[in-house]
C-alpha positions as CSV (number, residue, x, y, z in Angstrom):
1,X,-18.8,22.9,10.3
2,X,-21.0,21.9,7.6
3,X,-21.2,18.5,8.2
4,X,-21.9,15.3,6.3
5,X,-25.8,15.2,6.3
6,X,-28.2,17.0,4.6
7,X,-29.2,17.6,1.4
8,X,-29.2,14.9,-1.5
9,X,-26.1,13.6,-3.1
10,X,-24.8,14.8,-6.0
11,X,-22.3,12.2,-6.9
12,X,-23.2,10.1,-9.9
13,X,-24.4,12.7,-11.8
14,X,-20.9,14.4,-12.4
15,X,-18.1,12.6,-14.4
16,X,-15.8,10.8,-11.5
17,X,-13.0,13.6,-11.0
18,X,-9.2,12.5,-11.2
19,X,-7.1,14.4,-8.7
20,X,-3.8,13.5,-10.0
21,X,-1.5,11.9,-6.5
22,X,1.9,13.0,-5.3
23,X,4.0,11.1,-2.7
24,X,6.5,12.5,-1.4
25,X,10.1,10.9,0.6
26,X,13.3,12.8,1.0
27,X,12.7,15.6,-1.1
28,X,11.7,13.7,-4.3
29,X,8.2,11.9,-5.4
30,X,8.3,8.2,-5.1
31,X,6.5,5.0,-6.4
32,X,3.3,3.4,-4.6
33,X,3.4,-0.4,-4.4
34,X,0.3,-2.0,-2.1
35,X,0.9,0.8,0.6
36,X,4.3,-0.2,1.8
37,X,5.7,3.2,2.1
38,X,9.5,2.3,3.3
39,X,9.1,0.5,0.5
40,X,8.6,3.1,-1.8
41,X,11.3,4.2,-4.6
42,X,12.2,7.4,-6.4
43,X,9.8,7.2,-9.1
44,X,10.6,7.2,-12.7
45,X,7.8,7.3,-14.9
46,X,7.4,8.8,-18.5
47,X,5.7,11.8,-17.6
48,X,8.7,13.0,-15.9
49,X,12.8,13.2,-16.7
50,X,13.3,13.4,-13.1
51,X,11.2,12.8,-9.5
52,X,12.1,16.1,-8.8
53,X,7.8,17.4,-6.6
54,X,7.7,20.4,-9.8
55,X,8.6,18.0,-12.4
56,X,6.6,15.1,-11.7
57,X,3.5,17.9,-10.8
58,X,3.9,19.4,-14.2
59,X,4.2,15.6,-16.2
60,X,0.7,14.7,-14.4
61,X,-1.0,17.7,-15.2
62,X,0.1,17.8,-18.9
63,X,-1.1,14.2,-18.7
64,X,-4.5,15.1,-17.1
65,X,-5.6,18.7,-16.7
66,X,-7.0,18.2,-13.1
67,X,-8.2,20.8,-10.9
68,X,-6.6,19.6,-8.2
69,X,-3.9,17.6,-6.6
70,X,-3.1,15.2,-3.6
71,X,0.1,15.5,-2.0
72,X,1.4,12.8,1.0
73,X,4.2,14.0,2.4
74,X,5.2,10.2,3.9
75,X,8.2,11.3,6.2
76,X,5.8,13.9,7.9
77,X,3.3,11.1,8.2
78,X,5.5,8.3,9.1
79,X,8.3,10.0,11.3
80,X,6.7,13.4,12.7
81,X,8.7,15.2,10.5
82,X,7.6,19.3,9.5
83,X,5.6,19.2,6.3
84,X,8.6,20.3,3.0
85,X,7.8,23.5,2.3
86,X,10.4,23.6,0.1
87,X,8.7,20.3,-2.2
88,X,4.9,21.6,-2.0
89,X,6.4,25.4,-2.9
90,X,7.7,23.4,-6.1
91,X,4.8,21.4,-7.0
92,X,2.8,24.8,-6.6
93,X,5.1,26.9,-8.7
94,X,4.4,23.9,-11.8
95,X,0.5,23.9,-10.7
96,X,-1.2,27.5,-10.9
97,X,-4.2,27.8,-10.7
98,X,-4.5,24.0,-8.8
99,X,-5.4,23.3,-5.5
100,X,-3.1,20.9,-3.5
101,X,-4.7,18.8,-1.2
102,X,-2.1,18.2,1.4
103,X,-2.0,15.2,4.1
104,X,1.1,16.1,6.0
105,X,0.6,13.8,9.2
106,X,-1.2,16.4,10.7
107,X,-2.6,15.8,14.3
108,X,-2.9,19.1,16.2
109,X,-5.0,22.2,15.4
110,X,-1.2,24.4,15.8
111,X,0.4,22.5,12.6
112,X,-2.7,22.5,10.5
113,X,-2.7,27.0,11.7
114,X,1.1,27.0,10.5
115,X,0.3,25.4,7.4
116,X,-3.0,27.2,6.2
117,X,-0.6,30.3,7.1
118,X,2.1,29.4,5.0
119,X,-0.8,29.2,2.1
120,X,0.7,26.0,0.7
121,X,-2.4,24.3,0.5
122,X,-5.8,22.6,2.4
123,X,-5.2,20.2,5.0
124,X,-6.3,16.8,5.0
125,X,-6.7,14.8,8.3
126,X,-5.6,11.4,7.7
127,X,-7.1,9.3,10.6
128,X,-4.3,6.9,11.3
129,X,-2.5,10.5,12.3
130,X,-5.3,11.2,14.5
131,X,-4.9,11.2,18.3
132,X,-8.0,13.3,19.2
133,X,-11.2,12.7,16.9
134,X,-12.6,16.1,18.0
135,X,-10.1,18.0,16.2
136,X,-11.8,16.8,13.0
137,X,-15.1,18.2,13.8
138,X,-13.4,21.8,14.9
139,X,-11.7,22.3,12.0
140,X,-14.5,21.0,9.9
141,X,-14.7,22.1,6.4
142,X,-11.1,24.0,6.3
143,X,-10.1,20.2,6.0
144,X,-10.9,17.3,4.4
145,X,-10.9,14.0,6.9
146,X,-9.3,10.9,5.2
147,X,-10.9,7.8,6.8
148,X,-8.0,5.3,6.2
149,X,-8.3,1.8,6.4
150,X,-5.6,-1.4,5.6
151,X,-7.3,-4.5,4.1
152,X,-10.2,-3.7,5.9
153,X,-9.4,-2.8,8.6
154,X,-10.4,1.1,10.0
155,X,-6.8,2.9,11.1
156,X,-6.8,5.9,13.6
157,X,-9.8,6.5,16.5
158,X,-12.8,4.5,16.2
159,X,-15.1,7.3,16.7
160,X,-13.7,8.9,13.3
161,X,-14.6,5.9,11.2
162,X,-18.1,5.1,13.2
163,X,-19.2,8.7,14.3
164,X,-20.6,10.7,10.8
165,X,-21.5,13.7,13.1
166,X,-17.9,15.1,13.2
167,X,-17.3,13.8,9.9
168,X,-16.4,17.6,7.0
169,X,-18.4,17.3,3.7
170,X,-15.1,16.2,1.6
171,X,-14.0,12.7,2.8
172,X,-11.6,10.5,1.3
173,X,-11.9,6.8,1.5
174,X,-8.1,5.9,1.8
175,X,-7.9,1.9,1.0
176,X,-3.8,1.6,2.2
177,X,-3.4,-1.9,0.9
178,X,-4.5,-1.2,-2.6
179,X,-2.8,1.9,-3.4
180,X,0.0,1.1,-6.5
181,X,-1.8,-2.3,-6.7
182,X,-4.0,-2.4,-9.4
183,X,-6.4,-4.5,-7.9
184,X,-9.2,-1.9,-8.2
185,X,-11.1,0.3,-5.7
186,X,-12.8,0.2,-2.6
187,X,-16.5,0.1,-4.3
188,X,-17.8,-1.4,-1.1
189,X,-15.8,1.1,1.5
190,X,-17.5,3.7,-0.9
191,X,-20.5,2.7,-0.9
192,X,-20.7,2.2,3.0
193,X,-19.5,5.9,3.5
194,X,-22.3,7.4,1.1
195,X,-24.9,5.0,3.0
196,X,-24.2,7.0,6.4
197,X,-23.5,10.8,4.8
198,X,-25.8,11.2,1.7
199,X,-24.8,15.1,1.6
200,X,-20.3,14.7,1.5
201,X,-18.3,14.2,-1.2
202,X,-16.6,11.2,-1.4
203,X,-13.2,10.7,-3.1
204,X,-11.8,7.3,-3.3
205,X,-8.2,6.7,-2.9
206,X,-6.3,3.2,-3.5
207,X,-6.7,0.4,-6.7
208,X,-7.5,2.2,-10.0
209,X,-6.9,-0.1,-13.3
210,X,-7.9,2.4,-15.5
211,X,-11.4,3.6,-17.3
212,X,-13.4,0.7,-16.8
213,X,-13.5,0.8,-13.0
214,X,-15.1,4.5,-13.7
215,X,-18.4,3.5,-13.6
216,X,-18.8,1.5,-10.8
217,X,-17.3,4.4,-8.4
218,X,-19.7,6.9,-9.8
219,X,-22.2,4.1,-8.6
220,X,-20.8,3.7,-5.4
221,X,-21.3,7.4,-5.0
222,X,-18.1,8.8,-5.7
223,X,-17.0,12.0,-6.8
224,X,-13.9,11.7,-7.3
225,X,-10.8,9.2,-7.2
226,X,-7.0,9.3,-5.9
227,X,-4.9,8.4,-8.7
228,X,-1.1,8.0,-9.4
229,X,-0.2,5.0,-11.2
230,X,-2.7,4.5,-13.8
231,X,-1.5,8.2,-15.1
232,X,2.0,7.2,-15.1
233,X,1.5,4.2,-16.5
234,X,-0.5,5.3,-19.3
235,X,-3.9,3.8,-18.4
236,X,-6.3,6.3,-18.0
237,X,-5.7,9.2,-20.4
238,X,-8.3,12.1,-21.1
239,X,-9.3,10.6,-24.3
240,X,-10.5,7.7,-22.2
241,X,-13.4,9.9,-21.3
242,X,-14.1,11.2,-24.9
């Protein structure tokens, strides 16, 4: 393991990266509103004629050419169920060359082994999945840790969210409540992260309204952000960075 401390920060001086957001229920990609995922409908957006995984994955990255992508698979996460092979082989057939960032609910080092040998993707460790903090630390940088939180408050172990020693050097900060909102990122759960690991890259996940939030997360200390509906919805664009 790597670990989170260390050597100076380079967030801020880097352009904010998008890493365009899949979720996935029942087979198809569906539509984030304020994190209520039984909530959450087949998606139809422009970017796609269908919410077939491939399709939507090849509408987002003709919308934004990202280098990567995040992909929730929400009935592995909210009912135990086996990560879809079948959904993130699609998505990876319309994305060569892109790296899928997958949280699948995973919670045990034997399902994170499966799925790094089925070559689908790199894990990431959600903390409201987590059971056993530890298992971040020993997997270390072959994941990435998602410290999740819902309106403020920190979801999974508390030794996850409050322990930076077993924390990788890519951490998503997963704000639940504003994901599909609109009501713009978690500057201050950023900011609190990069305060207590100077060294990881942080990639915020929940609230994007569109360029002009941008700025501030690159001042938070952000690398990168989660992003799904300001794409579909035409509010961030590449010429937006132009």
């Amino acid at each position: 393991m790597s670990g989170a401390a260390g050597a100076s920060p380079i967030a801020g001086r880097e352009p904010v990266a998008i890493i365009p957001v899949l979720d996935l229920r029942r087979g198809q990609v569906v539509r984030a509103r304020a994190g209520e995922r039984h909530a959450y409908a087949p998606i139809r957006t422009p970017l796609s004629a269908s919410a077939d995984p491939g399709a939507v994955a090849a509408g987002l990255l003709a919308a934004w050419p990202a280098r990567r992508l995040y992909v929730a698979d929400l009935d592995a996460i909210m009912e135990g169920a086996p990560p879809d092979r079948a959904a993130l082989r699609a998505v990876a057939a319309a994305a060569p060359g892109v790296e899928l960032w997958v949280d699948a609910g995973f919670a045990g080092e034997a399902a994170v082994a499966a799925f790094l040998e089925a070559g689908l993707g790199r894990p990431v460790l959600g903390s409201e999945s987590q059971g056993d903090p530890d298992l971040v630390r020993r997997l270390g940088d072959a994941a990435i840790l998602s410290l999740d939180s819902r309106d403020g408050a920190p979801l999974g172990p508390a030794a996850l969210h409050e322990d930076p020693s077993l924390w990788p050097s890519e951490i998503i900060v997963m704000a639940l409540g504003r994901v599909g909102s609109g009501a713009g990122p978690d500057l201050a759960g950023i900011a609190a992260v990069r305060a207590r690991a100077p060294a990881a890259r942080l990639y915020a996940a929940g609230g994007l309204r569109g360029p002009e939030d941008l700025a501030g997360l690159r001042a938070a200390g952000a690398a990168g952000i989660l992003v799904a509906s300001a794409l579909h919805d035409g509010r961030l664009r590449p010429e937006h960075l132009s």
